[in-house]
Structure formats: C-alpha cells, structure tokens
C-alpha positions as CSV (number, residue, x, y, z in Angstrom):
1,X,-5.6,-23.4,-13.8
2,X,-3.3,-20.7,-14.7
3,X,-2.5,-20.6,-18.5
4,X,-3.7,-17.4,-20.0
5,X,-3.0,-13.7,-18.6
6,X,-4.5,-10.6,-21.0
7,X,-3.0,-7.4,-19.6
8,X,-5.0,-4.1,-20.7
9,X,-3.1,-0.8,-21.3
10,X,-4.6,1.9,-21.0
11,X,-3.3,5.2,-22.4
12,X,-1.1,7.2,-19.8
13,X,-0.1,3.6,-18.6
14,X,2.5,3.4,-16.1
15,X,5.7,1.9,-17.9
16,X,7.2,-0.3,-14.2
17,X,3.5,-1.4,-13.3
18,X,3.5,-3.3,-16.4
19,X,6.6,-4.2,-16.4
20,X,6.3,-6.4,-13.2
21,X,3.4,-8.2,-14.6
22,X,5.6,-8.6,-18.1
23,X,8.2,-9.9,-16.1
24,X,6.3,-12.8,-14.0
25,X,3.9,-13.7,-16.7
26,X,5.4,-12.6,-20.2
27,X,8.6,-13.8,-19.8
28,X,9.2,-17.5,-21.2
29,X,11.2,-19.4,-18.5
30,X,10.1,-22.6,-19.4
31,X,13.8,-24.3,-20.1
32,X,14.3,-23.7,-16.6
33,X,11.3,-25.8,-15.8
34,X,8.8,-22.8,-15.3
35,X,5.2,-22.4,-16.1
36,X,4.7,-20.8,-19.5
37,X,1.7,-18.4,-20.1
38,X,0.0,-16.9,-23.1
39,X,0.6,-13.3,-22.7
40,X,-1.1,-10.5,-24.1
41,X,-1.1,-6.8,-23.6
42,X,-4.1,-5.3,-25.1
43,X,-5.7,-2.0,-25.6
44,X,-8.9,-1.2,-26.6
45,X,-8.7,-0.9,-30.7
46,X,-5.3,-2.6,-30.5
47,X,-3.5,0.5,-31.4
48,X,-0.6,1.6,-29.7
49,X,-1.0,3.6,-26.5
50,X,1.2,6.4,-24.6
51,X,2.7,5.5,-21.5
52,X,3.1,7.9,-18.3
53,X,6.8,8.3,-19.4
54,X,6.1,9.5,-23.0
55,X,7.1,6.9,-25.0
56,X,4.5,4.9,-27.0
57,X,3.4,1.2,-26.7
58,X,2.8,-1.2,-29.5
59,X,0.2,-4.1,-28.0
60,X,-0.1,-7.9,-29.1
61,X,-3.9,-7.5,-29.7
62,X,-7.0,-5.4,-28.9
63,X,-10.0,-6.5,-25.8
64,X,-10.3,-10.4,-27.1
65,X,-8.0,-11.7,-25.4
66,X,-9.5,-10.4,-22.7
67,X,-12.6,-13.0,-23.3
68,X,-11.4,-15.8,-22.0
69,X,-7.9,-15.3,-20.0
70,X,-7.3,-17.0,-16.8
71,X,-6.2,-14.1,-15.5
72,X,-7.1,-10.3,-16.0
73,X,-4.5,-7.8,-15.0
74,X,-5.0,-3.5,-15.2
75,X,-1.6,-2.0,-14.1
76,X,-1.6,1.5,-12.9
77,X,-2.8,4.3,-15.3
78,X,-4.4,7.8,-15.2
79,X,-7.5,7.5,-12.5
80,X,-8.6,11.4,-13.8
81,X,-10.1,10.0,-17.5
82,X,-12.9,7.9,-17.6
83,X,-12.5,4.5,-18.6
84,X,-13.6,3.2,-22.1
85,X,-17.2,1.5,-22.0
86,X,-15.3,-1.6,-23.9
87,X,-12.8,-2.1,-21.3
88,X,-15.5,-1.9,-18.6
89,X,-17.9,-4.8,-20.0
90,X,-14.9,-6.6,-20.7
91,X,-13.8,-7.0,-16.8
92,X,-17.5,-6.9,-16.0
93,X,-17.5,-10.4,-18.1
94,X,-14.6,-11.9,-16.8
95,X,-15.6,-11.5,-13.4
96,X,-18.8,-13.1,-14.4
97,X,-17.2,-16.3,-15.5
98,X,-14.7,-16.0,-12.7
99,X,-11.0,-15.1,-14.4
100,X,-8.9,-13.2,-11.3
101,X,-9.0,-9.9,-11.7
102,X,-5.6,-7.8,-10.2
103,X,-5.0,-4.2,-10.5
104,X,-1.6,-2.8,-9.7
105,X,-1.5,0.4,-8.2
106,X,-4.3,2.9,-9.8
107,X,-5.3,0.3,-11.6
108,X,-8.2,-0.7,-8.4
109,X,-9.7,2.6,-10.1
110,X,-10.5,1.0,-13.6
111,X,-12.0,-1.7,-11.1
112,X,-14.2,0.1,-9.3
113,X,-15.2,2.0,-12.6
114,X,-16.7,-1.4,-13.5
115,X,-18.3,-2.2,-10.3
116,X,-15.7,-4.8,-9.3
117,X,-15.0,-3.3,-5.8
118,X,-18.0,-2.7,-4.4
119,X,-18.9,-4.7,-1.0
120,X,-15.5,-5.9,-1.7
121,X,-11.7,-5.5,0.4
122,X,-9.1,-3.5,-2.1
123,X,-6.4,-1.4,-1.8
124,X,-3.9,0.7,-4.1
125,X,-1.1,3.1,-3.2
126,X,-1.5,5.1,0.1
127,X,-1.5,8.4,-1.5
128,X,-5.1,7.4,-3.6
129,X,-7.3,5.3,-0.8
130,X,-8.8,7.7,0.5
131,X,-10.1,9.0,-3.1
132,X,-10.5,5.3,-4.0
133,X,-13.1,4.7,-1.2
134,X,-14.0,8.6,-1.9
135,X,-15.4,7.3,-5.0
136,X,-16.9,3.8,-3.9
137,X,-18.3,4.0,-0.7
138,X,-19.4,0.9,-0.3
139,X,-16.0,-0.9,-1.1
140,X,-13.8,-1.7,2.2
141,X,-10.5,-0.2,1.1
142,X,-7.5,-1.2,3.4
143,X,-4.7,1.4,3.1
144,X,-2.1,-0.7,4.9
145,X,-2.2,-3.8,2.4
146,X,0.5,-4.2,0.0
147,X,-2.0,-6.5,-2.1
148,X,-5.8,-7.7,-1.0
149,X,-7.4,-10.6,-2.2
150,X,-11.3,-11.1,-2.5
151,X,-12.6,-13.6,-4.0
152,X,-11.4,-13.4,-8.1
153,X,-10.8,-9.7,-7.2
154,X,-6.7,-8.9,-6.5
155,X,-5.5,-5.4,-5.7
156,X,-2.3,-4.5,-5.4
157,X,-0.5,-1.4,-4.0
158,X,2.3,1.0,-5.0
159,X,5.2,0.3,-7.7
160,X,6.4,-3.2,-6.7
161,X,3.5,-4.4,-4.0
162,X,2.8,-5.6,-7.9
163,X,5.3,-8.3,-7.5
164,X,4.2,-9.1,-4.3
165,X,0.4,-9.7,-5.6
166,X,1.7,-11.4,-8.6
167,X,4.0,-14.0,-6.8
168,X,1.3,-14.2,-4.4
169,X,-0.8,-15.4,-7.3
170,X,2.1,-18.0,-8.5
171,X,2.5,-19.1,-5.0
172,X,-1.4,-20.0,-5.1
173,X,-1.1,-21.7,-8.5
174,X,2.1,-23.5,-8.4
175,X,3.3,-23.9,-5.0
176,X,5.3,-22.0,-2.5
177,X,8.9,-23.5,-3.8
178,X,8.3,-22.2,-7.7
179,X,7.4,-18.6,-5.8
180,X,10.4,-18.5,-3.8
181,X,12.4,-19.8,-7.1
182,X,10.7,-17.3,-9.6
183,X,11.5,-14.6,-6.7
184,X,15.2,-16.0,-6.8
185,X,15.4,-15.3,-10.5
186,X,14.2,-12.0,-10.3
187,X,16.5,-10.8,-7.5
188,X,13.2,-9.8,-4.9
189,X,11.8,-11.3,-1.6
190,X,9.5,-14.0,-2.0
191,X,7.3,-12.5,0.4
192,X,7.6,-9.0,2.2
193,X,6.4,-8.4,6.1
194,X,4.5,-5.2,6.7
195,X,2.1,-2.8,4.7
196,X,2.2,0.1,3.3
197,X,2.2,2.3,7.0
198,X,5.9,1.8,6.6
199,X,6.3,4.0,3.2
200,X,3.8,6.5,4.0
201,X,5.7,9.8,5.0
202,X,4.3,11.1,8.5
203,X,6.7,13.5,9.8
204,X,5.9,14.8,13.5
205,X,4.2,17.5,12.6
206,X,5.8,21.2,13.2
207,X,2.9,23.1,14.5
208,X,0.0,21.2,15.6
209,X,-3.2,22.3,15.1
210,X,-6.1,22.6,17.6
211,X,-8.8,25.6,18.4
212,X,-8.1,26.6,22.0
213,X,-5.2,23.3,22.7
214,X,-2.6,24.2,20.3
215,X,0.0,25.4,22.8
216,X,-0.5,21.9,24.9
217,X,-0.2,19.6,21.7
218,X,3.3,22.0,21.3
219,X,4.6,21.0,25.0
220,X,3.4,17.3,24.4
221,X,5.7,17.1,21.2
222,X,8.8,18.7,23.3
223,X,8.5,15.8,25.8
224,X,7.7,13.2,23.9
225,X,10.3,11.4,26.2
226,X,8.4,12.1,29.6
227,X,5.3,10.2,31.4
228,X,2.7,12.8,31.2
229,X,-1.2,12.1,32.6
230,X,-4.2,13.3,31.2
231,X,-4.1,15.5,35.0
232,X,-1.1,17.3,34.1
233,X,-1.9,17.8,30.4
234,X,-6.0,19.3,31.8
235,X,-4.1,21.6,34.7
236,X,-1.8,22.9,31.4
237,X,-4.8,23.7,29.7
238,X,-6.8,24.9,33.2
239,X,-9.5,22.3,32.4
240,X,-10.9,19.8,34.3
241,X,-10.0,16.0,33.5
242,X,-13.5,15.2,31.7
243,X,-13.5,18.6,30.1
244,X,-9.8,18.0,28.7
245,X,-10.9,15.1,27.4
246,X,-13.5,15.4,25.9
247,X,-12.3,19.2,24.1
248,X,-8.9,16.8,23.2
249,X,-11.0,14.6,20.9
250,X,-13.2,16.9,19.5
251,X,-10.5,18.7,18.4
252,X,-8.0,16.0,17.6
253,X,-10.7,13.3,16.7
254,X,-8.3,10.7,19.1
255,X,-7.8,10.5,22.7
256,X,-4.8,12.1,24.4
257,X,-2.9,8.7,24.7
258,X,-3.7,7.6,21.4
259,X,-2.3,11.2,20.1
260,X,0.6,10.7,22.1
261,X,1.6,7.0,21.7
262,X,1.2,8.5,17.5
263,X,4.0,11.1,18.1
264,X,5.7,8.6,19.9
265,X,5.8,6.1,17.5
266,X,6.2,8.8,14.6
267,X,9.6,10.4,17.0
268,X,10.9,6.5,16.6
269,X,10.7,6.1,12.7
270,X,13.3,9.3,12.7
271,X,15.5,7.9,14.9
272,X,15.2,4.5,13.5
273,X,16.2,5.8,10.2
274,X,18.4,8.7,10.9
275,X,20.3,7.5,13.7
276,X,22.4,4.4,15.0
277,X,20.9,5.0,18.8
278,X,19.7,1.2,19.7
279,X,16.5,-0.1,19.7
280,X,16.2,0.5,24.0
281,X,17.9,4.2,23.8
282,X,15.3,5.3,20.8
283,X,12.3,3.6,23.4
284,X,13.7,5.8,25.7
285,X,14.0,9.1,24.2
286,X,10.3,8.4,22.7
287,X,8.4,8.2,26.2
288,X,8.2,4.2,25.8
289,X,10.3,3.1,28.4
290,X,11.5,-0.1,27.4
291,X,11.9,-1.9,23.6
292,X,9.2,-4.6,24.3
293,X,7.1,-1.5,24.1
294,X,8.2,0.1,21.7
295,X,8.2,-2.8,19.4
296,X,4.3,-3.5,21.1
297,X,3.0,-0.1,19.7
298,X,5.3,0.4,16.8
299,X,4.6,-3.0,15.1
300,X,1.1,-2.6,15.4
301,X,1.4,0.8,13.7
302,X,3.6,0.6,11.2
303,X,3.6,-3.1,10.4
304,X,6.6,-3.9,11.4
305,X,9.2,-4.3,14.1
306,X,11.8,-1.7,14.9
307,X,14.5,-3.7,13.6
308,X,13.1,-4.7,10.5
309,X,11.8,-0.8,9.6
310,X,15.3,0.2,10.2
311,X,17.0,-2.5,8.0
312,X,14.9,-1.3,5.0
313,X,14.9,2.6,6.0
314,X,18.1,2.9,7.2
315,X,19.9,6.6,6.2
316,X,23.7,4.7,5.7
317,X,25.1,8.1,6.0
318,X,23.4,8.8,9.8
319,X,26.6,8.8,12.6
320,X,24.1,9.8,16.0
C-alpha cells in the first residue's frame, strides 16, 4: 500500500524533476476524494541544498524518512559528483525490504551508484544511456523507454516521462480511473504512446562518413525517393555484390537496407514536421512507396505512427 513517499535532494537537483513528483505525491487533494501521502523531501544532513537553477532548497527532514517510505523517489541531479555513502545505504535498505524505488531522469545514476540497476531493465534520458550502461555494464538499459519497471526498481526518462512513471505508479495503486482523474487535474495525458526515439534529434546527416564508400552513402541520400539494389549501389562502387556488402557493414556497422530504410525513415520525420505534404506524398518522396509502409517501418522506429509524430512535432508555421 501506497502511503508514504521520501523524496531525496541532492545538491545540483533539478528544480521540474522534483516538481512532478511534488505535484502527484506532495500535493493534498484529498477533498476531492484523492489519496493523501506523507511527503518528504530529504537531504542528507537535512540542510538546505542548491538546485540546478541556482536557487536554494529548504527540505522537511534529513535520510529517516527514507527508512521506512512506501515509496523512494531520486529526481534528476548532477551524475558527475559522487553520491554520499548515506544516501547509498539508505536505497540499498529500502530495496532490501522492498519500498519502490523510481529515479527521474539522471536520477537512474544515484541508482546504479548503489547497485540497484545491475541485472536489472532501466532507462533515463536519451542523451545519458549510453554513459548509464557505460558505467553499469551489466544493467539492461533501454533508451527508447519513457519509464521501465523492474521489480521495486522504476526508472524514468527525460523532464516529464516523470509524470508518466509517477501516474504509472498511481495507476498500479489505485486504479486506472483515479490515474486518468489525477492526469485530468493536472492538464497531461494519462498515458503517452511512443518512447523516447521520437525526441531524440537525428538529422540526415550532411556528409556521411565511410573509408572508401563515402561518395555512395552521398548518392544514396540524394535519392532517398528511388528503388536502389544492392547491384546498382556495388556497380557504383565497382565491387562485386558480396564484396559491397560485406565493406558496407564493416564500415557502416548495418546492412545497406537497414542504412537506407534509416535515412528513409529520418527524410520522413522532416517532412512530417516541417511540411503539410500527406502521409502517402511524404511515403513517396522517402523511397517507401505507399503509407502502410511508411507507417510499417516508421512505427517501429520511432515509436510511433506518422500521424501521431506529426500531431506532437508539428512546425505550425510550415506552408510546403
């Protein structure tokens, strides 16, 4: 049961990141037929702490609360410092006696300081998973989650994936009506589609990069829109097939379809979002032929479908 939530500060601690978990667990809704929580945010002395903005926080209490909440949140914070040993046995502890752990952001970092992460599925904000799993090896860290579960052990991405992860966590305890409620109140979606693939910025690149297949990649971009075979792309770079091939992976690391269908699907994001071209004219102009596949390779990797990328990325001011 859901009753108590300790949230610890750390110094350089992101002001929004906390604020999401202050405003799904701090606040007291309880006239409107909420669930109530004790809430504390807690730092390691219980002195105040300076945020990532500047200003300074003033905490409710120091680690004890930590000792025996229901729930244990980090939000996001510097990842360069190292962690306090206090702060470190007291999510080793909670995890012992099973409180949920969630980390918003950077926060996966204070985690896997403790040890939390390892042999388990994580995930924080696209621009740190590959130092995240850099760091612990053995934890399986999914860059296109918005929030993981495993076991006690929630992380969360980016900035509001937080709210995601938290209402995911309401929506567990209480039921998927109070979630959608709670989510109501606070002006968000009760639950988002996709993952983080759709916020990472992958512009086609402007000069690919490749030991002796440079000037092929170059022609591949420029006709995106064409059906080109793995023939016609080896006689370009006066290969055979097999030889093309295999020097196309080892100096891509993919195959030549997999490259292509990439470029593709990256050609479609800018049309999507800088144009008003519909969904079959932007297939078209990307090489995909039809929408059905467009939507086929584009869902799968972005994480969502044309339509709904281009309602959230949308440039309002785009006229082509």
């Amino acid at each position: 049961m859901l009753r108590t939530v300790a949230v610890i500060a750390l110094d350089g601690v992101a002001p929004f990141e906390l604020g999401v978990v202050c405003e799904v667990f701090g606040l007291d809704r309880t006239a409107d037929g909420f669930p109530g929580y004790r809430f504390d945010v807690c730092t390691v002395d219980g002195g105040p702490v300076r945020t990532s903005s500047g200003f300074s926080l003033l905490p409710t209490a120091d680690l004890r609360p930590v000792a025996d909440a229901d729930l244990v949140v980090v939000p996001a914070a510097s990842f360069h410092d190292a962690v306090a040993a206090p702060v470190l046995d007291a999510l080793r502890a909670a995890d012992r006696r099973g409180a949920t752990l969630l980390s918003v952001c950077s926060g996966a970092f204070v985690l896997g300081a403790a040890g939390l992460l390892d042999g388990r599925e994580c995930t924080t904000h696209w621009r740190y998973a590959d130092e995240l799993a850099r760091r612990h090896p053995t934890a399986r860290v999914r860059c296109n989650s918005l929030y993981v579960a495993d076991g006690n052990v929630l992380t969360s991405a980016g900035t509001a994936a937080g709210i995601d992860a938290c209402l995911h966590l309401v929506r567990q305890e209480h039921g998927s009506a109070l979630a959608t409620r709670l989510a109501r109140r606070m002006v968000v979606p009760p639950h988002r589609d996709g993952g983080q693939a759709q916020f990472i910025e992958t512009p086609i690149a402007d000069s690919p990069t490749a030991a002796t297949l440079e000037s092929v990649l170059v022609w591949m971009q420029q006709h995106l829109d064409t059906t080109i075979s793995v023939e016609e792309l080896a006689a370009r770079a006066h290969m055979a097939p097999r030889t093309f091939a295999r020097r196309f992976r080892a100096e891509t690391g993919t195959t030549p379809h997999d490259w292509l269908t990439g470029q593709r699907v990256l050609l479609a994001r800018q049309l999507l979002e800088e144009t008003s071209l519909g969904v079959e004219t932007v297939a078209r102009r990307c090489g995909f032929g039809d929408a059905a596949t467009l939507r086929h390779h584009f869902s799968r990797r972005v994480g969502a479908t044309p339509q709904a990328y281009r309602g959230t990325f949308r440039d309002r001011t785009a006229v082509g």
